[in-house]
C-alpha positions as CSV (number, residue, x, y, z in Angstrom):
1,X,31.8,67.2,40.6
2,X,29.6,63.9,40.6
3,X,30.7,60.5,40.8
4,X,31.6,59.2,37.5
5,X,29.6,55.6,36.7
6,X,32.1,52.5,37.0
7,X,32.4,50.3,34.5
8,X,31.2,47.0,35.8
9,X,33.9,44.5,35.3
10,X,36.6,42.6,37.0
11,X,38.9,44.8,38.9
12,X,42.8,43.9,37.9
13,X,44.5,44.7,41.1
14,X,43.7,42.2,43.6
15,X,44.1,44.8,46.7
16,X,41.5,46.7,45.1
17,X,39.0,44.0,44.8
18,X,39.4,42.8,48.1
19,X,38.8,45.9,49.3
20,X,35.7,46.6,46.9
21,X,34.3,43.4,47.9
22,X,34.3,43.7,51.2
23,X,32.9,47.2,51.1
24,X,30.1,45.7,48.7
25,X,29.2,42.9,50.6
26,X,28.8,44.9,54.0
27,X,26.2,46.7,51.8
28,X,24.4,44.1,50.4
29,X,24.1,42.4,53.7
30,X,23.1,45.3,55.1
31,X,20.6,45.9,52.5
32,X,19.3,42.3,53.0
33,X,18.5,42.8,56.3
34,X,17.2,46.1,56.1
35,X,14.7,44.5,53.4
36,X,13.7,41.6,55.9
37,X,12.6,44.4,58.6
38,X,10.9,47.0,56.5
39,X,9.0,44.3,54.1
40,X,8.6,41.7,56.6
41,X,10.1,39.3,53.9
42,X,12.1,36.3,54.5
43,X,15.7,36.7,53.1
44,X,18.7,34.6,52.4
45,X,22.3,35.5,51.3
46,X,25.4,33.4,50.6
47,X,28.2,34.5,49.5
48,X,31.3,33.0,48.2
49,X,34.6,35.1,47.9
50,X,37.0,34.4,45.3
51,X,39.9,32.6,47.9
52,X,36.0,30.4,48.8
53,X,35.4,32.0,52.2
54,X,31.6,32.1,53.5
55,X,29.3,34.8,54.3
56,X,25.8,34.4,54.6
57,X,22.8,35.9,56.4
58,X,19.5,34.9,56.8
59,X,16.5,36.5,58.3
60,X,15.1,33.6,60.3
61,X,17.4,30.8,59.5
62,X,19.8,29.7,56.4
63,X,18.1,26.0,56.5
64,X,14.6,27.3,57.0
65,X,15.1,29.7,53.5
66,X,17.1,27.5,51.4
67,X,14.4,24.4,52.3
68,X,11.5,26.9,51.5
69,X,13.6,27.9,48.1
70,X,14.1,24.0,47.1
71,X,10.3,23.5,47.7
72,X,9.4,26.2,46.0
73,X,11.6,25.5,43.0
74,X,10.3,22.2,42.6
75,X,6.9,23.4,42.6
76,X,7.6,26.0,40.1
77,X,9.5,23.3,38.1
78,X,6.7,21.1,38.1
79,X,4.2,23.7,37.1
80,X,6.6,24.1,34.1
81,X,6.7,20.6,32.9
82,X,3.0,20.7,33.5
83,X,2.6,23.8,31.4
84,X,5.0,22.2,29.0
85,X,2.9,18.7,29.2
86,X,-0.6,20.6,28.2
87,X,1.1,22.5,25.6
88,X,2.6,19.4,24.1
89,X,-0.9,17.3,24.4
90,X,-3.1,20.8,23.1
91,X,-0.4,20.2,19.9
92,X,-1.2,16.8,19.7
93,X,-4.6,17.1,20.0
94,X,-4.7,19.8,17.1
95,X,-2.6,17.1,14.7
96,X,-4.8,14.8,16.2
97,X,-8.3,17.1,14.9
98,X,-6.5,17.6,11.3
99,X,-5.3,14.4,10.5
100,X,-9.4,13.2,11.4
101,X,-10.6,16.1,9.3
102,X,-8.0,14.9,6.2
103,X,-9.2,11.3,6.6
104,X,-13.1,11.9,6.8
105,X,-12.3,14.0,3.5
106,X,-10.7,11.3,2.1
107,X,-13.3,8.7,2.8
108,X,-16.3,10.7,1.7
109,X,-14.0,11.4,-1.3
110,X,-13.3,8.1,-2.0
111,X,-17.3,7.1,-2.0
112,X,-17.8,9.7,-4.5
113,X,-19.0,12.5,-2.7
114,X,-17.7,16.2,-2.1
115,X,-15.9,16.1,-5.0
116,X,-16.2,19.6,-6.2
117,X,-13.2,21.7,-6.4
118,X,-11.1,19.0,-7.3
119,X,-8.9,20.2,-10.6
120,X,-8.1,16.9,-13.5
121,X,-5.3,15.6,-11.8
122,X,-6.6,15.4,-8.5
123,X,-9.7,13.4,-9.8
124,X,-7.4,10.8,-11.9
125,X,-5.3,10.1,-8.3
126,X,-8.6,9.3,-6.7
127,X,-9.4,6.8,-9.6
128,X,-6.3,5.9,-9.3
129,X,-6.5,5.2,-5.5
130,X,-10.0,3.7,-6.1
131,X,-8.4,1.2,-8.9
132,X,-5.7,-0.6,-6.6
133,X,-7.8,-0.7,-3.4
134,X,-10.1,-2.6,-5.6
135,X,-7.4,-4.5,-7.0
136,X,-6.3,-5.6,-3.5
137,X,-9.9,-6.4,-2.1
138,X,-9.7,-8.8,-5.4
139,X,-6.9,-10.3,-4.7
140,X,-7.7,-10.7,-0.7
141,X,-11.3,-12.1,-1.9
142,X,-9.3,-14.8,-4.2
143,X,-6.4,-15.6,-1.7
144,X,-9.9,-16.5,0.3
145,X,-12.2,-18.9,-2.0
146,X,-8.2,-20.4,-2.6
147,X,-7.8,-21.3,0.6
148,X,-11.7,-22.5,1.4
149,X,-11.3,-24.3,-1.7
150,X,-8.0,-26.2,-0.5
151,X,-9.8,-26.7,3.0
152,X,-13.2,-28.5,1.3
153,X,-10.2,-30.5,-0.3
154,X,-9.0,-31.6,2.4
155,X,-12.0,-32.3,4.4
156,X,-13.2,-34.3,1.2
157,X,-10.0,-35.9,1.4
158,X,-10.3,-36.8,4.8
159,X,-13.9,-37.8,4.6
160,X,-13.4,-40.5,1.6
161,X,-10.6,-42.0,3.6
162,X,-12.8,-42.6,6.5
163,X,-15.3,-43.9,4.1
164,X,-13.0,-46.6,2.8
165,X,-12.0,-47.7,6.1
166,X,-16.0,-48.1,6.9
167,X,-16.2,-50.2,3.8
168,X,-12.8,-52.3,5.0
169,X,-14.8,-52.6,8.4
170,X,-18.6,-53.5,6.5
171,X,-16.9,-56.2,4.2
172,X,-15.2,-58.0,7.5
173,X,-18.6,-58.1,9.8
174,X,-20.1,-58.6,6.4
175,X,-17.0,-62.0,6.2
176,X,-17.9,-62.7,10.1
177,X,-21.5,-63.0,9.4
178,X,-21.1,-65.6,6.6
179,X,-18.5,-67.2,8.5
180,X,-20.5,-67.5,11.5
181,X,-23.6,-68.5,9.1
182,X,-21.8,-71.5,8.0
183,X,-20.5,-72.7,11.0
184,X,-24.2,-72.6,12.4
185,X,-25.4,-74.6,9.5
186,X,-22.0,-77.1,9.5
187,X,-23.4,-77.2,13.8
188,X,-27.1,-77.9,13.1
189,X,-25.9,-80.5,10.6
190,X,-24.1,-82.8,12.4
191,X,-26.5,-82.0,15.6
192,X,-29.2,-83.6,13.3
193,X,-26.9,-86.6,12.1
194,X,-26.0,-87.2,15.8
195,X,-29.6,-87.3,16.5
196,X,-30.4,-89.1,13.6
197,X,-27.5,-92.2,14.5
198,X,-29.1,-92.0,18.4
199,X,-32.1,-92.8,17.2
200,X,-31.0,-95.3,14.9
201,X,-28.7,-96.8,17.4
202,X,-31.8,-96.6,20.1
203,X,-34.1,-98.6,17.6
204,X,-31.5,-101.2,17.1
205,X,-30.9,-101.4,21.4
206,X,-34.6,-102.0,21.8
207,X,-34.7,-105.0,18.4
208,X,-32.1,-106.7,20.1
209,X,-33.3,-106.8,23.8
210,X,-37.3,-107.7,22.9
211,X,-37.7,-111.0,25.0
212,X,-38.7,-114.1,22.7
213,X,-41.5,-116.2,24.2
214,X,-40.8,-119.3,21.9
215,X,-37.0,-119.9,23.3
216,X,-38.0,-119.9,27.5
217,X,-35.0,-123.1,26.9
218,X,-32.0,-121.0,26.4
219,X,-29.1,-120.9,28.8
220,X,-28.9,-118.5,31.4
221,X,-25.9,-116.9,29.8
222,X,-28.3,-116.3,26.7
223,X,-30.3,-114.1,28.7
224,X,-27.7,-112.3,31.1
225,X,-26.3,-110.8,27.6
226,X,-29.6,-109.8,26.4
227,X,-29.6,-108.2,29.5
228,X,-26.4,-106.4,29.6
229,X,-27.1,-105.1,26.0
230,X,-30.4,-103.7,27.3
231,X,-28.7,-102.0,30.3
232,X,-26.4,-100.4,28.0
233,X,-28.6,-98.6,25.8
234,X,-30.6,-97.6,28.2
């Protein structure tokens, strides 16, 4: 009679088990190593019994394979998330294609054009659409002239004020000036009655000191004042 297939599942009886894992992990070894020689593969086993004991074999050395398995898995695990990166961006980039198709449509819908195949109600949302953008462009175009206007206002404002400090500024030069004026006049005035009482002053000076030929007999003292009188106009 053949062997009958085992069911693969935990064996109950721990005596058993021991006994079936040891028999199955000389084979698996053995296999292991036997693939390492006839492939001329690189091969690595651990195993772990259930009370945590160790058994391992390696064809060259346990470090060697399990540093060639990390590298590897990283690479492979990067090749992944770069798979999984392109995929995402192709996605992307298709959403990316269709929402550009949808708004070109759009646009060269909204400026009246491919317009066919459009039923009723379709038509009335893109007068629809067509009525509040131009309702907003209206209101955007008044919110502007507002604020120009209020600007010119203020720069109108601004100017007049500086206007009616240049007209404070005129009025005083225009208050020196005559100021000034008179004082020049009030100046040359009295220059020319000071020059006018020199003179006067001068003609008298000279009447008084004129020598008189008739009167040779007056006293000395006579003639040492018309003397000092003389001197001091002179």
């Amino acid at each position: 009679m053949g062997r009958g297939k085992i069911v693969i599942r935990r064996i109950d009886n721990s005596t058993s088990r021991q006994v079936t894992f040891s028999k199955r992990r000389n084979g698996l070894l053995k296999k292991a190593k036997e693939l390492a020689i006839l492939c001329d593969a690189e091969v690595g086993v651990i195993i772990f019994s259930s009370t945590g004991k160790l058994h391992e074999f390696a064809s060259s050395s346990m470090k060697t394979v399990t540093e060639r398995y990390n590298k590897v898995k990283e690479e492979h695990h990067q090749l992944l998330n770069l798979s999984s990166q392109a995929k995402f961006w192709q996605g992307e980039a298709v959403q990316l294609r269709q929402q550009l198709q949808y708004l070109q449509q759009s646009h060269r819908q909204l400026l009246g054009e491919e317009l066919f195949g459009l039923n009723v109600n379709e038509l009335q949302n893109l007068e629809t659409q067509l009525e509040t953008s131009l309702k907003g462009v209206r209101i955007k175009k008044e919110q502007g002239l507002t604020n120009e206007v209020k600007e010119l206002h203020h720069k109108g404002s601004l100017v007049a004020h500086e206007n009616k400090e240049l007209h404070k500024k005129l009025n005083l030069l225009i208050q020196e000036h005559a100021e000034l004026k008179e004082k020049m006049i009030f100046t040359s005035q009295a220059y020319q009655l000071h020059c006018n009482n020199n003179e006067l002053h001068a003609h008298i000076s000279l009447q008084l000191s004129q020598p008189q030929p008739q009167k040779n007999y007056l006293p000395t003292e006579t003639m040492k004042l018309g003397l000092q009188l003389n001197s001091k106009t002179c």
